[in-house]
Structures are given as structure tokens and as C-alpha cells.
C-alpha positions as MATLAB code, in Angstrom:
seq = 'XXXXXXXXXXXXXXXXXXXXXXXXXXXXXXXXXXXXXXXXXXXXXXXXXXXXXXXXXXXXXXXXXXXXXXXXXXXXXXXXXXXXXXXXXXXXXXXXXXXXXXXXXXXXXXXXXXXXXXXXXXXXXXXXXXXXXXXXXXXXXXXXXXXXXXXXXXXXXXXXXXXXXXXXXXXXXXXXXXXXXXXXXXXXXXXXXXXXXXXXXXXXXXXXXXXXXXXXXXXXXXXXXXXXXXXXXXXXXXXXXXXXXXXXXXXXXXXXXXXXXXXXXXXXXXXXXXXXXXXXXXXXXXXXXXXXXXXXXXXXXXXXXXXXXXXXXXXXXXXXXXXXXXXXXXXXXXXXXXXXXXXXXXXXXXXXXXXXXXXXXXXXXXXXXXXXXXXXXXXXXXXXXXXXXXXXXXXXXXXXXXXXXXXXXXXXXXXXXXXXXXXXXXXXXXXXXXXXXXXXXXXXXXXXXXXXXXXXXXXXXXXXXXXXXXXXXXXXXXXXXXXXXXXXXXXXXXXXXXXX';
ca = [
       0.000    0.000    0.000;
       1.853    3.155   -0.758;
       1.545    5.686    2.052;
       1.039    9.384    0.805;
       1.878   10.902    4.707;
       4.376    9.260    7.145;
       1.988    7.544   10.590;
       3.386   10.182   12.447;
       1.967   13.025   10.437;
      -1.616   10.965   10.510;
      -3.600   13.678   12.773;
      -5.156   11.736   16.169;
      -8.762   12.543   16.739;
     -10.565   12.367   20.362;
     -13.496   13.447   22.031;
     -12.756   15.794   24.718;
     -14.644   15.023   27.663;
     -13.460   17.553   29.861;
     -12.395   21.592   29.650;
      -8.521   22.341   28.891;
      -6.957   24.407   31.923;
      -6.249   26.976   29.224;
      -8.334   30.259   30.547;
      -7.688   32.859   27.606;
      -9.222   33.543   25.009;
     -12.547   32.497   25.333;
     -13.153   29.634   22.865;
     -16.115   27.443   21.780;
     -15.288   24.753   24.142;
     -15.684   27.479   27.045;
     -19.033   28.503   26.031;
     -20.046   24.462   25.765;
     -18.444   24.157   29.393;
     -20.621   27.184   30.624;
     -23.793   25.469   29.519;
     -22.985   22.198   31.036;
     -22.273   23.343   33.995;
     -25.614   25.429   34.181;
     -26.849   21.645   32.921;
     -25.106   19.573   35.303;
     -26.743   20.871   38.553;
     -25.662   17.759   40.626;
     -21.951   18.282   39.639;
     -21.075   14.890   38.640;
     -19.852   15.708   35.139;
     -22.660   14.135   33.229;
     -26.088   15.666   32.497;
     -29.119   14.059   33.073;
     -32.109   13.467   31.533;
     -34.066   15.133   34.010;
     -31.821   18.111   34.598;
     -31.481   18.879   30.789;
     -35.442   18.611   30.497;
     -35.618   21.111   33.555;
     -32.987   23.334   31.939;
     -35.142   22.843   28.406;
     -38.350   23.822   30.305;
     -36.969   26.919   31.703;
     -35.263   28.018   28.466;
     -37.950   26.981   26.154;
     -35.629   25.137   24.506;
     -37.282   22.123   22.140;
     -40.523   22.748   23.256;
     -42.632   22.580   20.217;
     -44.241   19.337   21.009;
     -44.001   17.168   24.552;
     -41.195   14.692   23.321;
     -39.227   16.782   21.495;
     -36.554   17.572   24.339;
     -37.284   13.704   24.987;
     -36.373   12.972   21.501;
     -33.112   15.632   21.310;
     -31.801   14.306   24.395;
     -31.928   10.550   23.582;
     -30.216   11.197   19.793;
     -26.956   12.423   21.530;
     -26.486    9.305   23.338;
     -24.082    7.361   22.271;
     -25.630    4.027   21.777;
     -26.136    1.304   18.992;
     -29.978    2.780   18.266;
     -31.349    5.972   18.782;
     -34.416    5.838   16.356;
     -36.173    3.736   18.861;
     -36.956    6.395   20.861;
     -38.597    8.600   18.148;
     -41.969    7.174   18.399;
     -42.069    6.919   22.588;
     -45.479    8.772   22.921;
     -48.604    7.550   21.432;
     -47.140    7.181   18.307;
     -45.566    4.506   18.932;
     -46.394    2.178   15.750;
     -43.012    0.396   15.856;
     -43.569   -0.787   19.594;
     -40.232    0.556   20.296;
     -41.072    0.882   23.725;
     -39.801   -2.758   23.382;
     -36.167   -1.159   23.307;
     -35.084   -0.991   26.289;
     -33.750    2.428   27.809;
     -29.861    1.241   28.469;
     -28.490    5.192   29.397;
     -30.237    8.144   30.538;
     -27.328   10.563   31.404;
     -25.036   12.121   28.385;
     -21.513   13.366   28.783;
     -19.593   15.816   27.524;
     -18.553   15.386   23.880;
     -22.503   14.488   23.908;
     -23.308   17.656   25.022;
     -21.527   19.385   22.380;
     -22.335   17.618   19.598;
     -26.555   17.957   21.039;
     -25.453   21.594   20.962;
     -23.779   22.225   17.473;
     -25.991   19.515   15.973;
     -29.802   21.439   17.118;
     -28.147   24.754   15.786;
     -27.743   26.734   19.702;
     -24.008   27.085   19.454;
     -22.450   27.265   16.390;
     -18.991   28.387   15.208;
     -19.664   29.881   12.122;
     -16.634   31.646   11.435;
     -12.634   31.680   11.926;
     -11.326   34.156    9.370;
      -7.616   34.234    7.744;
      -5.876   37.280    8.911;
      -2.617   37.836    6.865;
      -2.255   34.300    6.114;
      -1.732   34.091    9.868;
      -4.956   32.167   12.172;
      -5.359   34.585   14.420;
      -7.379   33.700   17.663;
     -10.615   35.591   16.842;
     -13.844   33.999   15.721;
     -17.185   33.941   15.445;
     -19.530   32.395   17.299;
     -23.410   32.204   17.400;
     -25.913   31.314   20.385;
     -29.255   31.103   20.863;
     -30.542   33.800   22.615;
     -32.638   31.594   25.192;
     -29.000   30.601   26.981;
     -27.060   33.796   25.741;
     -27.293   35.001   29.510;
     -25.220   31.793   30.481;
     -22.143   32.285   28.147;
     -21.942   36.050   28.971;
     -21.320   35.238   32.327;
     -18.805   32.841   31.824;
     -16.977   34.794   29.063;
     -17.382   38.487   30.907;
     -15.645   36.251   34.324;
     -12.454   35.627   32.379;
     -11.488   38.408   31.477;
     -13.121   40.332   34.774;
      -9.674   39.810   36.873;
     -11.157   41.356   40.086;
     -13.958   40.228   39.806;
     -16.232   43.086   40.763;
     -18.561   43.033   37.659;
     -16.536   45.847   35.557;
     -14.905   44.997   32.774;
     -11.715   47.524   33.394;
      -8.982   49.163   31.232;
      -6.139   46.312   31.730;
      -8.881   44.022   31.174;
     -10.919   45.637   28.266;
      -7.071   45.844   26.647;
      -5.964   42.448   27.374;
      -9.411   40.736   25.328;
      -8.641   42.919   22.633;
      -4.800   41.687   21.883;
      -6.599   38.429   22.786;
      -8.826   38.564   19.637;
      -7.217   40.436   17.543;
      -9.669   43.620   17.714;
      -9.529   46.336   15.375;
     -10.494   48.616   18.330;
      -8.396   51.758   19.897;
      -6.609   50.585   22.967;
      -6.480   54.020   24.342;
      -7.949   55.590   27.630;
     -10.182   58.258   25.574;
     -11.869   55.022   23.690;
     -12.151   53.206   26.688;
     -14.306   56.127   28.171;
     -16.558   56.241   25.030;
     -17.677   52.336   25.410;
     -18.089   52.991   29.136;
     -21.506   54.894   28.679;
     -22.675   54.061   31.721;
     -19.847   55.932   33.163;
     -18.852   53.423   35.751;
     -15.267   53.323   35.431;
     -15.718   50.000   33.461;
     -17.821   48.130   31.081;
     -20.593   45.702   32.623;
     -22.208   42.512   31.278;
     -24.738   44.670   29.202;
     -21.879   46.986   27.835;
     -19.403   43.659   26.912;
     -21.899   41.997   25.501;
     -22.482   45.067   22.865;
     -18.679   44.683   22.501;
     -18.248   41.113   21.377;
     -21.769   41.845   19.089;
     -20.269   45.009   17.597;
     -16.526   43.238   17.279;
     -18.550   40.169   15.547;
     -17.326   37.688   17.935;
     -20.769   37.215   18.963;
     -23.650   36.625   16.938;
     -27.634   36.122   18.908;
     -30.581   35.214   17.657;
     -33.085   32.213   17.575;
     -31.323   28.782   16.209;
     -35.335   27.732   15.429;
     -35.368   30.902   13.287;
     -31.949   30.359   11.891;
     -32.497   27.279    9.798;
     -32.377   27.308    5.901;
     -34.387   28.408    3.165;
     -37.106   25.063    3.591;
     -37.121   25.395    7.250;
     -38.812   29.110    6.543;
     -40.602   27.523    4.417;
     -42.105   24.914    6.668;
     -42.718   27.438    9.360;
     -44.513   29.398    6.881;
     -46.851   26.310    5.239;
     -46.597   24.459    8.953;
     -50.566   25.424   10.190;
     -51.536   25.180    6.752;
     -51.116   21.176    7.250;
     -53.560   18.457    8.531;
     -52.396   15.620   10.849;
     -54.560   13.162   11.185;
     -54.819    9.850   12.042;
     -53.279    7.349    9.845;
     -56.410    4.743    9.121;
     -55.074    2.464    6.402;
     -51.847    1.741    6.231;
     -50.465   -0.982    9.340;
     -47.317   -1.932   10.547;
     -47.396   -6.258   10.185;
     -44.721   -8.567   11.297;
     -44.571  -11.718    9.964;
     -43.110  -13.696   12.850;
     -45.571  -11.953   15.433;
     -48.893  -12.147   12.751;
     -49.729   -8.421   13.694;
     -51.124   -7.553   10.013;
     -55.024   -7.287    9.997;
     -57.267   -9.068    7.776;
     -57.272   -8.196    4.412;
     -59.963   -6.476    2.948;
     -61.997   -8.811    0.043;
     -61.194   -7.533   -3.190;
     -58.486   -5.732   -3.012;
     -54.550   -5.839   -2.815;
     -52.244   -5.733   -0.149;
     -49.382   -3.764   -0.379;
     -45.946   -4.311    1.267;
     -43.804   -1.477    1.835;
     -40.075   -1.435    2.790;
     -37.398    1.041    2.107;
     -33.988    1.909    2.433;
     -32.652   -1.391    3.801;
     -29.381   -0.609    2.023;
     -28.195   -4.546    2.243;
     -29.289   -5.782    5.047;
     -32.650   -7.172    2.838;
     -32.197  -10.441    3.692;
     -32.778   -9.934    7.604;
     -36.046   -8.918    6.516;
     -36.870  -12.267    4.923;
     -38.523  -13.925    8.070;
     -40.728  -10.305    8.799;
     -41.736   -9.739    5.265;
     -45.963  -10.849    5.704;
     -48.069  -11.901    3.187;
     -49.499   -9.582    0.491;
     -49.735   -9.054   -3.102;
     -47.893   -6.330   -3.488;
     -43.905   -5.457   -2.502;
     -43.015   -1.924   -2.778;
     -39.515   -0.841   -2.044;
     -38.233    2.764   -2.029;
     -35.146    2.674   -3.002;
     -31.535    2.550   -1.093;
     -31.585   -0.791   -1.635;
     -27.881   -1.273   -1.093;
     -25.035    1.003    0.087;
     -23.159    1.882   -2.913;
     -25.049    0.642   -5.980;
     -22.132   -2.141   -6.297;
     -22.239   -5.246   -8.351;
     -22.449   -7.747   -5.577;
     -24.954   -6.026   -3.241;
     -26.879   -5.627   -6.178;
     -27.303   -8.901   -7.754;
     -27.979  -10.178   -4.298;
     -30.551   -7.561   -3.637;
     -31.937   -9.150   -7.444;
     -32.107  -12.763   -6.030;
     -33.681  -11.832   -2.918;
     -36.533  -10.046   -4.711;
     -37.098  -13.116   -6.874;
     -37.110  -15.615   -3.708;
     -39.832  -13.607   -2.018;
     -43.382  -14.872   -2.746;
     -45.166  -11.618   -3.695;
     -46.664  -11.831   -7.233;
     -45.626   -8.346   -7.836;
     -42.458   -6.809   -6.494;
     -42.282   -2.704   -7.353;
     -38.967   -0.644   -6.858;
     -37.486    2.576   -7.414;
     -33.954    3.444   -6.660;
     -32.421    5.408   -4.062;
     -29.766    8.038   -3.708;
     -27.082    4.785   -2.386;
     -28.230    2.963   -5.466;
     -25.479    4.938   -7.627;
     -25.336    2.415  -10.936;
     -28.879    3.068  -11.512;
     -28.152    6.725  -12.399;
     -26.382    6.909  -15.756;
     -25.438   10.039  -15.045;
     -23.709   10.108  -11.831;
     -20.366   10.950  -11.342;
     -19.601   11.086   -8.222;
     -16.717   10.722   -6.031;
     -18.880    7.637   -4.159;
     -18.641    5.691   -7.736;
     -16.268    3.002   -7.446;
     -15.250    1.797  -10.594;
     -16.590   -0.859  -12.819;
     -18.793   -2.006   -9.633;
     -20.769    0.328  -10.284;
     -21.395    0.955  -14.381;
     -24.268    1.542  -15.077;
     -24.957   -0.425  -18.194;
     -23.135   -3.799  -15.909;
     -25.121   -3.087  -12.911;
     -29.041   -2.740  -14.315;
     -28.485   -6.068  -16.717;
     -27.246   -8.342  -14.058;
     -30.112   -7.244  -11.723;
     -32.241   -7.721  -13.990;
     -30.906  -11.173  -14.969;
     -30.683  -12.009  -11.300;
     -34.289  -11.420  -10.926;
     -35.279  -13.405  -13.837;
     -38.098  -13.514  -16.196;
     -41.617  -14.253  -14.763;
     -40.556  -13.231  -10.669;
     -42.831  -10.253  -11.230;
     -40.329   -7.623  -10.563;
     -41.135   -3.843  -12.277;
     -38.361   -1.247  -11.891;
     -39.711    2.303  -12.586;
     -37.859    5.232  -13.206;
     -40.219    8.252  -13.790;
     -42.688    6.004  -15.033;
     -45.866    4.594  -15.047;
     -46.981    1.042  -13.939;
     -50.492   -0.198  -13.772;
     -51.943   -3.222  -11.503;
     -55.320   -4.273  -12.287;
     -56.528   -1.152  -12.569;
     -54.483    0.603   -9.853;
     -52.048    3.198  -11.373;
     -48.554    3.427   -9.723;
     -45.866    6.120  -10.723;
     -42.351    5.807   -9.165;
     -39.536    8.319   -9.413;
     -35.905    8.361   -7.319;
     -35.385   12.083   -7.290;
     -34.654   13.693   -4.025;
     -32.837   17.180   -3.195;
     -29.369   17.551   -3.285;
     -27.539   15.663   -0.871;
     -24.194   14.735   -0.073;
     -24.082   14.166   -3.738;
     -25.396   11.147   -4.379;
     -27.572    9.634   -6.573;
     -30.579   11.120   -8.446;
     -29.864   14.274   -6.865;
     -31.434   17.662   -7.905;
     -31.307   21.041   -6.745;
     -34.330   22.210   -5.182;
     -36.121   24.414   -7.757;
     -36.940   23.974  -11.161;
     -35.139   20.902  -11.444;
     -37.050   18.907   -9.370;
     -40.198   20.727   -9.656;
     -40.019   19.308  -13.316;
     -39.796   15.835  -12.656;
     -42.662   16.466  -10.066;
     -44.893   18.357  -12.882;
     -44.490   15.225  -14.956;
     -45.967   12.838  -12.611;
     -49.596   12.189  -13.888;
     -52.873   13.407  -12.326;
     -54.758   10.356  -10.643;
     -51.872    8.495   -9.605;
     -53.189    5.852   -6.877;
     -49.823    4.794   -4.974;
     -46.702    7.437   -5.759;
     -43.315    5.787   -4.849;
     -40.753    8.602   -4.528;
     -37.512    7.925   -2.312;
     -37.359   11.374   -0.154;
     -40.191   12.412    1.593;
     -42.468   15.653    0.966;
     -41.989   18.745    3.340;
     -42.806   17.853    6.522;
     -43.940   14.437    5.967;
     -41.608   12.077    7.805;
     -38.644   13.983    6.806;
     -37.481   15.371   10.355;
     -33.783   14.732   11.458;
     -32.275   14.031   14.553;
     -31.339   16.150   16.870;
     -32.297   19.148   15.228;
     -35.393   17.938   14.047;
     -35.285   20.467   10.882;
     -37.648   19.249    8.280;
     -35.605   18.382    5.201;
     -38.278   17.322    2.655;
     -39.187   18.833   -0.851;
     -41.533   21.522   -0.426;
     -42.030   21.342   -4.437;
     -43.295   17.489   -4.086;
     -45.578   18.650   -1.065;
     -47.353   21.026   -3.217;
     -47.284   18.892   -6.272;
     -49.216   15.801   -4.091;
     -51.536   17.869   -2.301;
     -52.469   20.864   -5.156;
     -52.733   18.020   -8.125;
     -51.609   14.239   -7.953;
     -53.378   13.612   -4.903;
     -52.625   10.070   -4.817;
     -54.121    7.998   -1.771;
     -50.702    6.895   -1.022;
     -47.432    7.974   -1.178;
     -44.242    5.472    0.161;
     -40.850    6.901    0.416;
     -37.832    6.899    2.664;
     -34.352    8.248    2.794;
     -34.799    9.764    6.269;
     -34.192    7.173    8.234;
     -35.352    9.224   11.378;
     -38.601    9.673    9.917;
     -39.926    6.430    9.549;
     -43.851    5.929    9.959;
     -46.942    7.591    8.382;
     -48.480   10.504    8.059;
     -52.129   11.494    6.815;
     -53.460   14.762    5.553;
     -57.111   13.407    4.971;
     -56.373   12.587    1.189;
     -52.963   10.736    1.236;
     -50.914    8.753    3.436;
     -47.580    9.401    3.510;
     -45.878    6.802    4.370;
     -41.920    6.572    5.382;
     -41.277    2.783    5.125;
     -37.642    2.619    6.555;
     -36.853   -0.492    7.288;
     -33.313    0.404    9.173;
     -32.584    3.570   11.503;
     -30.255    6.470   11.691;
     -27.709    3.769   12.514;
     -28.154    1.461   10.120;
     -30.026   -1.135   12.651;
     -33.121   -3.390   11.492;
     -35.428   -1.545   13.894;
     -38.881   -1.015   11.588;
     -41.465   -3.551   10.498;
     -43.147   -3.478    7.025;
     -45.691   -1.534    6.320;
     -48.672   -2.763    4.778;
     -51.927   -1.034    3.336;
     -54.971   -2.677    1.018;
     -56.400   -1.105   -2.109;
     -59.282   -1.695   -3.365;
     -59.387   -2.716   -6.935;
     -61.316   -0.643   -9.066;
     -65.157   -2.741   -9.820;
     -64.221   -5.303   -6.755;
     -66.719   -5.528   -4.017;
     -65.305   -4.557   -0.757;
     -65.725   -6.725    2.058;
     -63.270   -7.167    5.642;
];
């Protein structure tokens, strides 16, 4: 193997778990520390679930909903599953409350990564001075636990301690950071406005905000362009209670009885190689759909064993649609996740296809059209840019067009990423990442009674808007653990009689 840097120039990474005895200048691992110690009110270095719930409570911090501080806390954790506890209220389809609860303090390098993660501290700048990294940069906190910080920052550099922020001081922060400010006694008088012989919390903090150092605001109301968005469409939206579509496990026989003349569908999604797992959960129906990410990299192998699997399974009609992992169904990706031969194109689709073999009932559909006894199904793998992947498309026009293409009176849709705010929430932040585009597309014109996706792993379950169900049928979790069930729901075909 030839080695481009010598082992010792091979940088060592590590979680800090504690604060370096360093005291000047004030850096982002000092404002973290300052937060977990207003956290960690019983002092024994690790926060727990009840104090950071208190400390959420008082700073109306993740308090849109009654689990959300629940769910926040628990996705820091550092444990093999963390989707489990996603569904821990009443919407609990996945009986995760199965799972049991193995840790309920975090530490640390959890704290900060809970922190940077939701969006309440972020570093969002360290400019280049001269060529030279100077100490200065730029941070930004929430406003709900600005207070905290202050204190904390304003203490190391207050010497004496008696609240004011003096000249030796004021002087000392500024050859700290690198200020562009006078170091003079004349103004140092004109930032005291007070006229107290020093600047207090109030006046430092305008310091550090006018210096940039400091940036405030709301990290709920500092999102991107489609969390606006959301925020702007959110009580626009009906949630209601999903009444078709059922979660059924084969090896438990949860699935209900199937409704006489009609099909039942099987949905799965985004089980990225781990399909055969599934094989003794999979229940009976009519129907498979599968949503794409059905392997990790779109290679050969994983592939042509995903092919096999498909034709092995006893459904008489087995739908998929790729996924952005799927990368040798996209002729035109280019991407620095291709690996080679393993994943051309042209290779890839013709030995899946000759995997599956003729007469297993397997459709693949690519912005098309498939119809099953009268039940019209239209599958597309387009999702937003991300990470550059597969069947990627930035949000706009380009995807809007595929979307405008999809016909009117589509039954079942099969997309891979979800619609705006349709099981497309991630962990911890809980930002909604769907396509707003889709949303309007589904709701404004296809209205289809179903839609199955998946991608967002965190967002697996349904969703129903009193027209379509939206269902996010994940089969593995943020971690890549088998932690979902299929999901199944029964159409009607169109003439039958309908009987339970």
C-alpha cells in the first residue's frame, strides 16, 4: 500500500470530555463548558435526563411538542440505536417501547455535539488574517442561553472580579482577539456609557456583538431556506390519524385481515443490504413496494444479491425505485462515491435484472408509469441535493419538473425522499428536510391515496393529511439497525366488491 503521509503526520482525533486548563481567550469549548455546567446541577460531570429537560423547560428550549426535548436528548447518546426512541409517545407504531432504555445521562462530547448539531451554538466563522490564524472567531448562540455564556466569558477576562470589565482588562481581550479597536484611555471612556469606570455585562456583551465575535438570535429561526418555508406552510397542514396503512410482522402475525377484493401492499425502504434480515418479517401480500436505497453503494455484488432476494420472495408483484445509495442506476452520476466498474451503469441494471429473472414479477420504474389491475402506480428516485449522491437535484426547477411530470390520478406514488414535513425530520435538530415542491405537487394536483418513500431514516412511519398517506417505510434507523417492520396497506381494486 503506498503511504502518501508518514503515521506520524496521521492527525489523532478524540473526544474531549473535559475543559482544557487553558483560561484565555474564550473559545467554543468554554461557552459548551458554561452550559454544562448550568446543565449539570448535581456536579457529577454528566447531564441528566431530568436536569437537561428542567434546563429545556426553563429556556424553552425544544418545546414545540411534549417529546421533542425527549427525543433531542436521547439522539446524543451514544448508543447502537437511537431511532427507537422517536416514536415513545402515542405514536408509537413500531412498539419501540420494546427497546429498552440502556443510558439516561449524556456526557460531555454528547453535550456538544446535542449543541452544534440542534443549531444553539455554532462556530460559524474563523477568518484568515494575513495568512496568519489569528485567535478571533465567530460564534453564534441562541438567545434563550445567551445570559449563560456572557457570564462565563465576561468572568475571564473580569480579573477582580467586581462586575466591571476595566482598562487592563478591556485591553488584554482585545490583543486576545485580535480587535480592530483603539486601545487608548479616551476610547475606553466612550464604550463605558454608563460611566462606571468600566464596562458591565450589558456593555461587553455590545462589545463582542459590535466586534462580531458574537452573533444572537433564535437557532429555530436560523435554519435554511425550507425550514422558513415549513414554518410558513406548517398550520396550513392536517395531521390526522393514519387509518389504512399498518405496521405487520410476519413472525408476530400483527397484520389485519385483508380487505376482500383488493390488494395488499408491502412497503419497505432503504434497507441498504441488510434485505435479507427482513426475509422472516416480510408478511403476506400481493404487493412489494420498495423505495429505493436498496444497497449502500449501488455495487455489483450487493446488487445482484438484492436481485435474487426479490425473486425468492413470494409476492406476485415486487415494485422498486432506486435510491440516492443505489449509484449504478443513475447513468449520469459521477460522483466521487462511484467506485469503478462495480458500479457501471450499463453492468449493474443487466445483471439485476438477470438475477431477478423472467416471470418473478419484478417492475423497476424510473419516472414512469406502472399499472396493476386497474391501480395506477408512478415511481420516481429524485430527491434534493444531498451529499451528492444519486438522483440528486437542486431544489427548484429541477425537481419541480420531474414532479410536474408525474400524472394526475396516480393511486400509490413511490418517490424515495419524503415531501416537506412528511416524515422527513432529522435528529437532533429535528429540521424538516423534505421537498416543499413534491408537497405542493401531491396535495395541489396528484393527490394520490398513497405515497411510500424513505431516505430519512429518522422519519420512519406515516403521516395522513385526509387525502394521502404518507408513508416513510424505513426499514433500518439512523444507525443502520433493522429496527422497523413493514408496512402494509390494502387497495381496493377498481369494480371489486369490498368486504373485511
Amino acid at each position: 500500500v503506498k503511504r502518501v503521509f508518514a503515521p506520524n503526520c496521521t492527525p489523532a482525533v478524540r473526544f474531549i470530555d473535559a475543559l482544557p486548563c487553558t483560561t484565555v481567550p474564550f473559545t467554543i469549548l468554554h461557552v459548551f463548558d458554561a452550559l454544562f455546567a448550568e446543565v449539570d446541577r448535581g456536579r457529577t460531570g454528566k447531564i441528566s435526563f431530568q436536569e437537561f429537560t428542567d434546563f429545556c423547560r426553563e429556556r424553552d428550549l425544544f418545546s414545540s411538542t411534549t417529546s421533542e426535548a425527549h427525543d433531542v436528548f436521547f439522539s446524543s447518546v451514544s448508543r447502537p440505536s437511537t431511532s427507537c426512541y422517536l416514536f415513545g409517545n402515542n405514536n408509537d407504531m413500531f412498539q419501540t417501547q420494546d427497546f429498552e432504555v440502556s443510558k439516561n445521562e449524556i456526557k460531555f462530547y454528547e453535550f456538544q455535539k446535542l449543541l452544534t448539531d440542534s443549531g444553539i451554538i455554532e462556530l460559524t466563522s474563523l477568518p484568515d488574517q494575513g495568512g496568519v490564524q489569528a485567535p478571533r472567531a465567530s460564534y453564534f448562540v441562541d438567545e434563550r442561553v445567551v445570559d449563560v455564556v456572557l457570564r462565563r466569558w465576561f468572568s475571564t477576562y473580569d480579573a477582580d472580579a467586581d462586575g466591571l470589565l476595566h482598562f487592563d482588562e478591556y485591553t488584554r481581550m482585545v490583543a486576545d482577539y485580535k480587535l480592530n479597536f483603539a486601545v487608548c484611555q479616551e476610547a475606553f471612556r466612550r464604550l463605558d456609557k454608563k460611566g462606571l469606570g468600566g464596562l458591565d455585562l450589558d456593555e461587553f456583551r455590545a462589545l463582542l456583538e459590535e466586534a462580531d465575535i458574537l452573533q444572537t438570535g433564535s437557532s429555530v429561526h436560523k435554519d435554511d431556506e425550507i425550514g422558513k418555508l415549513w414554518r410558513e406552510i406548517e398550520d396550513t397542514q392536517t395531521f390526522l390519524p393514519p387509518s389504512r396503512v399498518f405496521v405487520a410482522d410476519a413472525r408476530k402475525g400483527v397484520a389485519p385481515p385483508r380487505l376482500e377484493g383488493a390488494l395488499r401492499f408491502v412497503c419497505i425502504s432503504d434497507t441498504h443490504g441488510a434485505h435479507r434480515q427482513l426475509s422472516s418479517r416480510m408478511p403476506a401480500g400481493d404487493v412489494l413496494l420498495h423505495a429505493g436505497d436498496f444497497s449502500m453503494a449501488g455495487g455489483l455484488e450487493e446488487v445482484v444479491d438484492f436481485g435474487r432476494w426479490l425473486s425468492s420472495l413470494p409476492y406476485a408483484h415486487k415494485i422498486v425505485i432506486a435510491g440516492n445509495h443505489d449509484l449504478s442506476f443513475d447513468k449520469s452520476y459521477g460522483g466521487h462515491h462511484a467506485k469503478g466498474d462495480d458500479t457501471d451503469a450499463k453492468a449493474v441494471r443487466a445483471a439485476f435484472a438477470a438475477a431477478c429473472g423472467e416471470g418473478a414479477g419484478v417492475v423497476y420504474l424510473e419516472d414512469q408509469e406502472h399499472t396493476l389491475e386497474g391501480i395506477r402506480i408512478y415511481g420516481s428516485p429524485w430527491q434534493p441535493e444531498f451529499g451528492y449522491w444519486a438522483f440528486n437535484l437542486p431544489r427548484g426547477a429541477s425537481l419541480a419538473e420531474k414532479w410536474g411530470a408525474i400524472p394526475e390520478g396516480i393511486d400509490i406514488l413511490m418517490v424515495h425522499g419524503p415531501a416537506l414535513g412528511r416524515g422527513d425530520a432529522v435528529l437532533p435538530s429535528l429540521k424538516h428536510v423534505g421537498c416543499a415542491d413534491l408537497l405542493n405537487e401531491i396535495q395541489a394536483r396528484i393527490r394520490p391515496k398513497f405515497l411510500v418513500c424513505g431516505h430519512m431514516h429518522e422519519g420512519a412511519g406515516v403521516t395522513f393529511d385526509g387525502t394521502t398517506h404518507f408513508v416513510n417505510a424505513c426499514s433500518l434507523d439512523e444507525q443502520y439497525d433493522l429496527v422497523y417492520m413493514p408496512l402494509v396497506f390494502d387497495f381496493p381494486i377498481p369494480g371489486s366488491a369490498r368486504k373485511s
